[in-house]
C-alpha positions in Angstrom: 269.2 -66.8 84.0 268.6 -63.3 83.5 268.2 -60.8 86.7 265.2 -58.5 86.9 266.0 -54.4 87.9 264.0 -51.9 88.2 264.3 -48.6 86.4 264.8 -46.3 89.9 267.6 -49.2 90.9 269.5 -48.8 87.4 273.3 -48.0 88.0 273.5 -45.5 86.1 271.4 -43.0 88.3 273.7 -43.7 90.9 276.5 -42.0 88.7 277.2 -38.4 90.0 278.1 -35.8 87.5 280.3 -33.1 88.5 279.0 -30.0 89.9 280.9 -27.5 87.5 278.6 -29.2 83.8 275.4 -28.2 85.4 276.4 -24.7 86.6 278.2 -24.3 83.1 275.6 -24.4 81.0 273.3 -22.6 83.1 275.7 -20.1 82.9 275.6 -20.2 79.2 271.4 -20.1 79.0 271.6 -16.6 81.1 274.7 -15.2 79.1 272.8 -15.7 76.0 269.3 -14.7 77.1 271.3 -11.4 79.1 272.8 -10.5 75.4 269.4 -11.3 73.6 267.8 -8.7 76.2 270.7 -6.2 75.6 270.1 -6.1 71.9 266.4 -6.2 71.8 267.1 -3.0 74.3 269.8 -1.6 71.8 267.8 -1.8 68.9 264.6 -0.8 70.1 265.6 1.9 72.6 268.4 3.1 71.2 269.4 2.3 67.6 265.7 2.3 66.2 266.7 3.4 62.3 267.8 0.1 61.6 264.5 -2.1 62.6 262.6 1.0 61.0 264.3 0.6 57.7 264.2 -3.4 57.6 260.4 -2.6 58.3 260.0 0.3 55.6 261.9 -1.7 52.9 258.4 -4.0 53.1 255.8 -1.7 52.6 257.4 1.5 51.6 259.1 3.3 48.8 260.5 6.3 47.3 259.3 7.1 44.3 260.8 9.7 41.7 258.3 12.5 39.9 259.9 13.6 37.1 260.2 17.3 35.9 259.1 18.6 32.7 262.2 20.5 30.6 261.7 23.7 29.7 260.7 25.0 26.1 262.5 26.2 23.3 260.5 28.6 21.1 261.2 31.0 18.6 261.5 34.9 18.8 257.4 35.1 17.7 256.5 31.6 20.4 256.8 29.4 18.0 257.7 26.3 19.1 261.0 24.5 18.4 261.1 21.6 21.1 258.7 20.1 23.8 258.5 17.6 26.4 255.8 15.6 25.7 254.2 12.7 28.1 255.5 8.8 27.6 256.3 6.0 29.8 258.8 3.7 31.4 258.3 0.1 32.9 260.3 -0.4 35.8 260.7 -2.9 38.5 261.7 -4.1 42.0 264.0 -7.0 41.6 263.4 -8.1 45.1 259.2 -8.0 44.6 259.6 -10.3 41.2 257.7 -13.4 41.0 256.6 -14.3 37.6 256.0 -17.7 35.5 257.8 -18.3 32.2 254.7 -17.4 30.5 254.8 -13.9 31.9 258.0 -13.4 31.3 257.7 -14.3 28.2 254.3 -12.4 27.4 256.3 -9.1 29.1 259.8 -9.5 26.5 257.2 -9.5 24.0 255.1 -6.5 24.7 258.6 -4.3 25.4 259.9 -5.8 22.1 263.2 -6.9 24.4 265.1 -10.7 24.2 263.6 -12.5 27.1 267.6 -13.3 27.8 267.8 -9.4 28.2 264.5 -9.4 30.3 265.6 -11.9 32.6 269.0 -10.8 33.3 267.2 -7.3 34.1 264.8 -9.1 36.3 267.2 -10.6 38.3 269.3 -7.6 39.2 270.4 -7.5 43.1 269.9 -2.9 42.8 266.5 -1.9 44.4 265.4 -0.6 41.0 265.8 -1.6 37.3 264.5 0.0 34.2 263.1 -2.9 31.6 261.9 0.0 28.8 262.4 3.6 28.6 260.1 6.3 26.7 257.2 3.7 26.1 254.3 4.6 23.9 251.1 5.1 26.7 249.1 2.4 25.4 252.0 -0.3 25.3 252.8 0.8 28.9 248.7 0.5 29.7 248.5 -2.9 28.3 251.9 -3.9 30.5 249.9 -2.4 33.5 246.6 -4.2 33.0 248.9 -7.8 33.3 248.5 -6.8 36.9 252.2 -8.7 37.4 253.9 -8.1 41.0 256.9 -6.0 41.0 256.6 -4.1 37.2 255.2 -0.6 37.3 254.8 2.0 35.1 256.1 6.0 35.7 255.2 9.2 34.0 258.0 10.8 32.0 259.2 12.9 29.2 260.6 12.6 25.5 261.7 15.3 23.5 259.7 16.5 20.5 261.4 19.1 17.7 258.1 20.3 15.7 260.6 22.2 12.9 262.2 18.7 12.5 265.7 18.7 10.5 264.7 22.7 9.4 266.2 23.7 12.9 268.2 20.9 14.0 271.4 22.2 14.4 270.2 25.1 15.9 267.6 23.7 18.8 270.1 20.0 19.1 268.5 16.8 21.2 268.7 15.3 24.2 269.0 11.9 25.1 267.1 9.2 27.1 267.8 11.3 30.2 266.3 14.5 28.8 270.2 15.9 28.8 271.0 18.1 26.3 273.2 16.7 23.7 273.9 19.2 20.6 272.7 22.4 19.9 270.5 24.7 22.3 269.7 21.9 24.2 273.0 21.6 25.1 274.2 25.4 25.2 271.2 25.9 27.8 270.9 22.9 29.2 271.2 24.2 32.8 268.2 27.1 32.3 266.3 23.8 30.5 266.9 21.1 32.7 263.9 20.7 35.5 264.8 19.1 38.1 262.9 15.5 39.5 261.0 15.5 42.8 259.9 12.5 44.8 257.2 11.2 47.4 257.1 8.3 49.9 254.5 5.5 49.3 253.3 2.5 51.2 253.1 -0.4 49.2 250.9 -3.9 49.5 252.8 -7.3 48.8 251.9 -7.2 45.1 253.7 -3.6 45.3 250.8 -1.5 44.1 250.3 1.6 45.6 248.2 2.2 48.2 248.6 5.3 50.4 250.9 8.6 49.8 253.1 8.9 53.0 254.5 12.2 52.0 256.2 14.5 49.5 259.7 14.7 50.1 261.0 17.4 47.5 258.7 19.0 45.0 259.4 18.7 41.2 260.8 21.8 39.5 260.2 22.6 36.4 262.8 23.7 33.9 262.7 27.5 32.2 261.7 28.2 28.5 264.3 29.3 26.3 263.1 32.3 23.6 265.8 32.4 20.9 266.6 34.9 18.5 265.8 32.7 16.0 262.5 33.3 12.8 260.7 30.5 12.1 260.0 31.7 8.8 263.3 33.3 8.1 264.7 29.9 9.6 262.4 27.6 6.6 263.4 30.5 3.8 267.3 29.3 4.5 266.8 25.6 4.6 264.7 25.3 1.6 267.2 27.5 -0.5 270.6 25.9 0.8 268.8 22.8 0.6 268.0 23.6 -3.2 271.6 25.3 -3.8 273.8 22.1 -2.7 271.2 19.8 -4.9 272.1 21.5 -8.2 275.5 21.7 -7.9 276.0 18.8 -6.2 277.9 19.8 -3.5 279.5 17.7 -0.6 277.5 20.1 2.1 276.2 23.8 2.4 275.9 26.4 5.4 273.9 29.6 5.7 273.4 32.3 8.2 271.4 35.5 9.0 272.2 38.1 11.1 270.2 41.1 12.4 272.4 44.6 12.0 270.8 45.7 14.3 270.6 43.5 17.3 273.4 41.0 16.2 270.3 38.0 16.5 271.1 35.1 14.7 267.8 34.7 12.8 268.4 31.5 10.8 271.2 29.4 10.8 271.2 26.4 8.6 273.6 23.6 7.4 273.2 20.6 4.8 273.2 18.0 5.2 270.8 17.7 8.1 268.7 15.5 10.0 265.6 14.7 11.7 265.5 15.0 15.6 263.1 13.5 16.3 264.5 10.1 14.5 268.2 9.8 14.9 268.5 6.3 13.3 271.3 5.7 11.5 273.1 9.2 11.7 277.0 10.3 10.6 278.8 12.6 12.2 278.2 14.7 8.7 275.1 15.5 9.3 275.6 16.5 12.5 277.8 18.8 12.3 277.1 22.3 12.9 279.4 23.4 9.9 278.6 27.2 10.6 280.4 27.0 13.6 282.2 24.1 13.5 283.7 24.5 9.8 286.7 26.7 9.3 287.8 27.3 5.6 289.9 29.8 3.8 287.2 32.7 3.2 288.8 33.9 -0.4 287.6 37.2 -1.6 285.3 37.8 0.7 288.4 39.1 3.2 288.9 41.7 0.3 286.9 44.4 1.7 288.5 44.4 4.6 291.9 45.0 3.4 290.5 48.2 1.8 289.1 49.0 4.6 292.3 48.8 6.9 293.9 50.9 3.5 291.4 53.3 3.6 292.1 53.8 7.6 295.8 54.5 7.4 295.5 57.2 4.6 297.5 55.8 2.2 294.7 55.3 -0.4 291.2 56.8 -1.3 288.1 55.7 -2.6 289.5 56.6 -6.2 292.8 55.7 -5.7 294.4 54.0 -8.9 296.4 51.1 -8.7 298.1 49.3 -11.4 296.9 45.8 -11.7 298.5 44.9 -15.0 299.8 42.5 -16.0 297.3 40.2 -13.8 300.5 38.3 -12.5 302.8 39.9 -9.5 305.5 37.6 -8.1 307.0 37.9 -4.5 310.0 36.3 -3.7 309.9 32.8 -5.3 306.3 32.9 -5.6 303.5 34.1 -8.0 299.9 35.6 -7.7 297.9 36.5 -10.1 294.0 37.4 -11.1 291.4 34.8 -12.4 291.2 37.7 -15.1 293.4 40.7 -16.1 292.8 43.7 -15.2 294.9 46.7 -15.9 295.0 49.8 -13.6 291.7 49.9 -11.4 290.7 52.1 -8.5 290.3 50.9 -4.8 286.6 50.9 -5.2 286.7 48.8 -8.7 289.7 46.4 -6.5 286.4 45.0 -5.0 284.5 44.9 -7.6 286.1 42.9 -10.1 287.9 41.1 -7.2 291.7 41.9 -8.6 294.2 40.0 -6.0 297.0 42.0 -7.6 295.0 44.8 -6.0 294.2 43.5 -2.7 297.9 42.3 -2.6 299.5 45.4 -3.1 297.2 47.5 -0.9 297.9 44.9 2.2 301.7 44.9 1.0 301.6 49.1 1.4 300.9 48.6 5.3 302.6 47.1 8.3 302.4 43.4 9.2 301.2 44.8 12.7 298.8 46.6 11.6 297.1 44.2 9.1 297.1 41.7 12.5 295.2 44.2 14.7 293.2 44.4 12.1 292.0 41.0 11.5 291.7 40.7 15.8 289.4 43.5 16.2 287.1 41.4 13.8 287.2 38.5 15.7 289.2 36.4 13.1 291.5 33.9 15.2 288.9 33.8 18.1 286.0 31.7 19.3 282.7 33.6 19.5 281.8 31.9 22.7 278.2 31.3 21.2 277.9 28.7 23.6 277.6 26.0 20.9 280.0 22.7 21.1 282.5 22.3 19.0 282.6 25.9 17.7 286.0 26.6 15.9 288.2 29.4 16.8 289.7 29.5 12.6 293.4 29.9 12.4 295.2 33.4 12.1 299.1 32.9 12.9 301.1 36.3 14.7 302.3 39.1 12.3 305.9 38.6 13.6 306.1 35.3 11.5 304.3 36.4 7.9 306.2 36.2 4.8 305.5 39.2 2.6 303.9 36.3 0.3 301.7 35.4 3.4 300.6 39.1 3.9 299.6 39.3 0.4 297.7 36.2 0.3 296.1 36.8 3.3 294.5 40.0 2.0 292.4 38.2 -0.4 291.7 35.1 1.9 294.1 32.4 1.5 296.5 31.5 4.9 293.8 32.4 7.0 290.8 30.1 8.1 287.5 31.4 9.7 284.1 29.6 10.3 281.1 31.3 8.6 279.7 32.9 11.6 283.0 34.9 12.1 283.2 36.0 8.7 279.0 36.9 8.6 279.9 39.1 12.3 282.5 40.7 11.2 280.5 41.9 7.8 278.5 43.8 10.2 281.1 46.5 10.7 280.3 47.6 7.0 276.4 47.2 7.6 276.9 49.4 10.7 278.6 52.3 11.5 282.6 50.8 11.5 281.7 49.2 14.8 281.0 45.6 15.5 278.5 44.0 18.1 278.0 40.8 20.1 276.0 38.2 18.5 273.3 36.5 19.9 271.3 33.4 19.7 268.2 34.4 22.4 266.0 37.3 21.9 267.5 40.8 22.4 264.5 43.2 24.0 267.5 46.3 24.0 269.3 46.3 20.9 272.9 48.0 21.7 273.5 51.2 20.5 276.8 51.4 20.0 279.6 48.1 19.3 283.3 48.2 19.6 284.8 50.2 17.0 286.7 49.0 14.5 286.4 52.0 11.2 285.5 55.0 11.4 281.7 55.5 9.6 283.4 57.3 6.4 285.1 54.4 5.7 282.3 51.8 6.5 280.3 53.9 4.3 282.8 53.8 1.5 283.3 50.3 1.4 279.5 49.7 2.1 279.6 51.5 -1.4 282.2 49.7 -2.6 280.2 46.3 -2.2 277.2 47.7 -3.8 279.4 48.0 -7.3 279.8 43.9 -6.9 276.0 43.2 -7.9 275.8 45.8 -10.1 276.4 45.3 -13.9 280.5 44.9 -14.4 280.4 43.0 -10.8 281.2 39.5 -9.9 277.6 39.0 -8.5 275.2 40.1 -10.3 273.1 37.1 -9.6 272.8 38.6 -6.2 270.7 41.3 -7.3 267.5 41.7 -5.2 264.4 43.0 -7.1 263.1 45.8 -4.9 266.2 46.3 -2.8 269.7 47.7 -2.9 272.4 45.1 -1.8 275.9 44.7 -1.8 278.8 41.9 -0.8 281.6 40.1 -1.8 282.2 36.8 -3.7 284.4 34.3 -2.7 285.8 31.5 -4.4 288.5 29.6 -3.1 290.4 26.3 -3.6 290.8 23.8 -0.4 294.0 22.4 1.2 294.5 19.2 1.8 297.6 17.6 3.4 299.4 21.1 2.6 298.7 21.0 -1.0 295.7 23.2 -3.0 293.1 20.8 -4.6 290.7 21.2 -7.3 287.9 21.3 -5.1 286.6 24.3 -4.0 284.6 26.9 -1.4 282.4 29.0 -2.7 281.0 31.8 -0.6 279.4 35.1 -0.6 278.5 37.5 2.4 276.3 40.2 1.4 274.0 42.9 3.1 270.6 44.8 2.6 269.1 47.3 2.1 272.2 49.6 1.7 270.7 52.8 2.4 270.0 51.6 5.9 270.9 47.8 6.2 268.5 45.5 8.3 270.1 41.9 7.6 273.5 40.5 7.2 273.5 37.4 4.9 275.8 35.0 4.4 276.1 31.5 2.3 278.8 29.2 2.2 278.6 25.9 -0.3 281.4 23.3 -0.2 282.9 21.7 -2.8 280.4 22.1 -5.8 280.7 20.0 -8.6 277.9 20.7 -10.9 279.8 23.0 -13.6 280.1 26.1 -11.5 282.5 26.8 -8.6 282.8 30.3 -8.6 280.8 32.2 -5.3 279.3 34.6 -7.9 277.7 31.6 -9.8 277.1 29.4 -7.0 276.4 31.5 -4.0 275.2 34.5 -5.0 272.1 33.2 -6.1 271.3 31.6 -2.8 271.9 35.4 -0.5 269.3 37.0 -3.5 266.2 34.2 -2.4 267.2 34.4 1.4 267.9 38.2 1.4 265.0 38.6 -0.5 262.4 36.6 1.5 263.9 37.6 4.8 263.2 41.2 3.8 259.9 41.0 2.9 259.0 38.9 6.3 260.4 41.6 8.2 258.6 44.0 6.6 261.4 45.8 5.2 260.7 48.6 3.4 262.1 48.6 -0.2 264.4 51.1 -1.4 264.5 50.7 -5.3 262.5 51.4 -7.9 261.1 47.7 -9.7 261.8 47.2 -13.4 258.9 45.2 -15.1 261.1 41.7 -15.3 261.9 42.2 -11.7 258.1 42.7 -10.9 257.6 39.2 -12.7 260.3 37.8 -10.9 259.4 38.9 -7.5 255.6 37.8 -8.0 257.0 34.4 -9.3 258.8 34.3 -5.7 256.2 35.2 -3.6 254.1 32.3 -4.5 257.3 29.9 -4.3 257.0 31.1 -0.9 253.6 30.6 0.1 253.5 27.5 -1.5 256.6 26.2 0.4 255.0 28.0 3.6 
């Protein structure tokens, strides 16, 4: 039989617990409210910044404005590079909430995987780029999806008007808008602009909807005015262009110098390439071969070594030297002329190009002296342009040349120089013995007076001297001008490779105009020709007679020789080459 108890008679309300369990854990309860109160306290009366940036990172954000790059135009305004406006999509990882099907439809509008996509999309950094540099209306048509978390932002890309005509003067930049080759990269800290921002408050979706404040003003980057001629600039790439086609040649480099301001007017290499689409590029064609390039400079060095004979008064303009047989051998070696000659004066030395001659002249002078020489010109030395990669050439100490080497050296073998050395240090014969900086931005106050280096008789001797080369009985007669007076050198010279001399050849010529009071320094280097001709008189030569030529007349050069009738012909043939290539 069971027995009935009531619920206020159970036994178990008649157990006592101890004392201590209830004062425990009312302990506990006040502990932890007293620490909740203290930190509510802390962080709202003391250490606010933290509660205000959880609360921020909702609603707000910093967004970038970006900064337009300076300019690069030419000496007349023409422009050589531009920022012009694109797009990027963006997002915020964190604000991302999209279906397959968007996802999808989004991969496909950027033209990206949707593996790539996604593994942008679910980035843990604040901010991710999906696309750089997107056309306006692909970025509109990603902005009218309306999709939480992807935004589009104002920026620039590049754009090189002149194309692969100026390319390796003006460079690139890359995604970033830093300069990479060229200008772009010489003056990439006057170019560079530098990116602002502003605060925004954001909705949930994360559109925009109120400007909180600017916090650094964009500044925009400084235009860069080079020395360079557009025109002048088209004249050399269209005849270098032309030159390494016919004699199909590995590659081809021309430059033009002002005498009197030491601007670099054109400079120009082939092959080349298109800035504006660098798909698919080699390292050959971008290059800068002009400055990058060295090469033994062959005959052309001859004028110098009767320059430095004329200086120490050991010969004259008229002074004979015996050339014959055509072979002269020093020590266990031979040298000898591509033709003989018998005994010639200094001044015919240059002009038939007689190593024999140039040998025995350098061979009359001291090792020393033939060194300080080739210094004072800049040979050995980087021009400090600013360009990357520029080559400093190779000329070893006097205290360690063979008499073989000295002799060699005086017609341009053993010695390397890049082809804006050898055009600067022509201009000590255009001017008055002395040589100037060069420059590649506008010069408003041409220098009046360079470092000297000859004295003006004997500039104006050997100025003379080169004259006689494209004159009938010279070794460039094919850079004749019609109209003008011009002189220069030929050079023809084999290459080394692995230490040995090769078939393959350099052919160069460096030239100036107008001789009775030169204006322009030209000077054309063509590598490795293999069409039949080789020799810098033949191969060259022709190329400084169009660019001399043209450069002139855009300049406005007066002429300063009479025209023969087949010259007239010849020059209105040109002229409308011109224009129609214009």
């Amino acid at each position: 039989m069971k027995k009935n108890f009531t619920f206020n008679h159970n036994p178990l309300l008649s157990e006592k617990l101890p004392v201590w369990r209830a004062r425990f854990v009312l302990v506990l309860l006040l502990a932890g409210f007293v620490a909740l109160g203290c930190r509510a306290a802390w962080l709202q009366g003391v250490k606010t910044d933290f509660l205000q940036a959880k609360g921020e990172s909702r609603y707000a954000r910093v967004i970038e404005l970006p900064a337009d790059r300076g300019k690069i135009i030419d000496r007349h305004g023409e422009v050589l590079a531009v920022s012009t406006p694109v797009r990027s999509v963006w997002a915020i990882p964190d604000d991302i909430s999209l279906t397959p099907a968007q996802t999808r439809e989004l991969a496909r509008m950027l033209a990206l995987d949707p593996a790539e996509l996604n593994r942008k999309l679910a980035s843990d950094k604040e901010f991710v780029y999906l696309k750089r540099q997107v056309p306006p209306d692909i970025a509109d048509r990603v902005a009218a999806l309306n999709l939480p978390g992807i935004h589009t932002q104002n920026e620039f890309r590049r754009f090189y008007p002149s194309g692969e005509v100026a390319a390796h003067v003006v460079g690139f930049t890359d995604v970033d808008d830093n300069g990479q080759e060229g200008i772009e990269l010489a003056f990439q800290k006057d170019l560079l602009g530098h990116a602002g921002s502003r605060r925004v408050i954001k909705d949930r979706r994360g559109h925009i909807v109120e400007d909180v404040e600017s916090i650094k003003k964009p500044r925009e980057g400084s235009d860069v005015t080079l020395a360079l001629d557009s025109k002048i600039q088209y004249l050399a790439y269209s005849a270098l262009k032309q030159a390494v086609t016919v004699n199909k040649a590995k590659a081809g480099s021309a430059v033009v110098i002002d005498v009197k301001t030491g601007e670099i007017l054109a400079l120009v290499n082939s092959p080349t390439y298109n800035p504006n689409n660098r798909v698919r590029l080699s390292g050959a064609q971008l290059r800068n071969r002009v400055l990058t390039d060295t090469f033994e400079p062959g005959s052309t060095m001859k004028p110098f070594t009767a320059a430095a004979a004329l200086e120490s008064g050991k010969f004259r303009f008229d002074t004979i030297i015996n050339c014959a047989p055509g072979r002269m051998t020093i020590g266990s070696a031979t040298i000898s002329d591509a033709h003989p000659h018998g005994a010639l004066t200094v001044a015919q030395v240059i002009q038939k190009s007689s190593n024999i001659g140039s040998a025995k002249m350098s061979l009359a002078l001291p090792a020393e002296q033939m060194w300080e020489m080739y210094d004072a010109l800049g040979f050995g030395s980087q021009l400090k342009l600013g360009f990357p990669g520029e080559a400093a050439g190779r000329l070893r100490p006097a205290r360690i040349w063979r008499p073989i080497e000295q002799a060699t050296m005086s017609y341009g073998h053993g010695i390397s120089v890049n082809l804006m050395q050898l055009a600067q240090a022509y201009l000590v014969f255009a001017r008055e013995g002395d040589l100037i900086p060069l420059s590649l931005t506008r010069v408003e106050t041409p220098p009046l007076h360079g470092k000297p280096v000859f004295s003006q008789q004997t500039a104006r001797e050997v100025r003379a001297m080169l004259e006689t080369v494209t004159q009938p009985g010279g070794t460039a007669t094919l850079a004749q001008v019609p109209g003008y007076r011009v002189g220069g050198k030929t050079g023809t010279a084999m290459k080394l490779e692995g230490g040995v001399y090769t078939n393959k050849y350099v052919s160069s010529f460096v030239g100036l105009g107008p001789i009775s009071n030169p204006r322009l320094i030209v000077a054309v280097m063509v590598d490795e020709p293999t069409g039949g001709k080789h020799y810098g008189g033949e191969v060259a030569a022709p190329v400084f007679s169009e660019l001399m030529a043209g450069s002139l007349r855009a300049l406005g050069v007066p002429p300063d020789a009479p025209l023969r009738p087949m010259q007239v012909a010849q020059t209105q043939r040109s002229d409308a080459d011109v224009k129609e290539g214009m």
